[in-house]
C-alpha positions, 0 to 999 in steps of 0.5 A, a space after each residue: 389798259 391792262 390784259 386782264 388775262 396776263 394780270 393776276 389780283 393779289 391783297 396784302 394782309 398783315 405785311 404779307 402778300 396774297 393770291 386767291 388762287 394758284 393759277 397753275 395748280 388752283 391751290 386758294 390763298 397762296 403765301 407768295 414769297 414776296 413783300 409789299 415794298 417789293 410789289 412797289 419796285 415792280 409797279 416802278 419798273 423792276 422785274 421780278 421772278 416768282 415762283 408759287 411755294 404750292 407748286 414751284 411753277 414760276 412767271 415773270 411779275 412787268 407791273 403792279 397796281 393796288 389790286 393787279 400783278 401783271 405778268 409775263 403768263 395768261 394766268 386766267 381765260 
């Protein structure tokens, strides 16, 4: 089962990666400087670092599915 406090819900719109909101500094729809096929090679087992363009704080992506990134970070309470 997933920590949904460590796992951050993402979209993919237009081949582009999306967050609804910075969990570091609250900005809504975040670009994030990823990929689609690079949330594939994390849900494979690849580690990724990311770091949020809003604010240049950074986690740790260990998982992915179709609505989860997984991170190494509590990102919700």
């Amino acid at each position: 089962m997933i920590p949904f406090e460590k796992a951050l819900p993402y979209d993919i719109i237009m081949g582009d990666v999306y967050v609804p909101k910075c969990p570091f500094c609250g900005q809504e729809n975040v670009l994030l400087p990823m990929k689609p096929h690079e949330v594939q090679n994390v849900h494979e087992g690849k580690k990724k670092l990311l770091v949020f363009p809003c604010c240049k704080n950074k986690l740790t992506l260990l998982d992915s599915d179709q609505d989860y990134l997984l991170t190494d970070t509590v990102v919700r309470k």
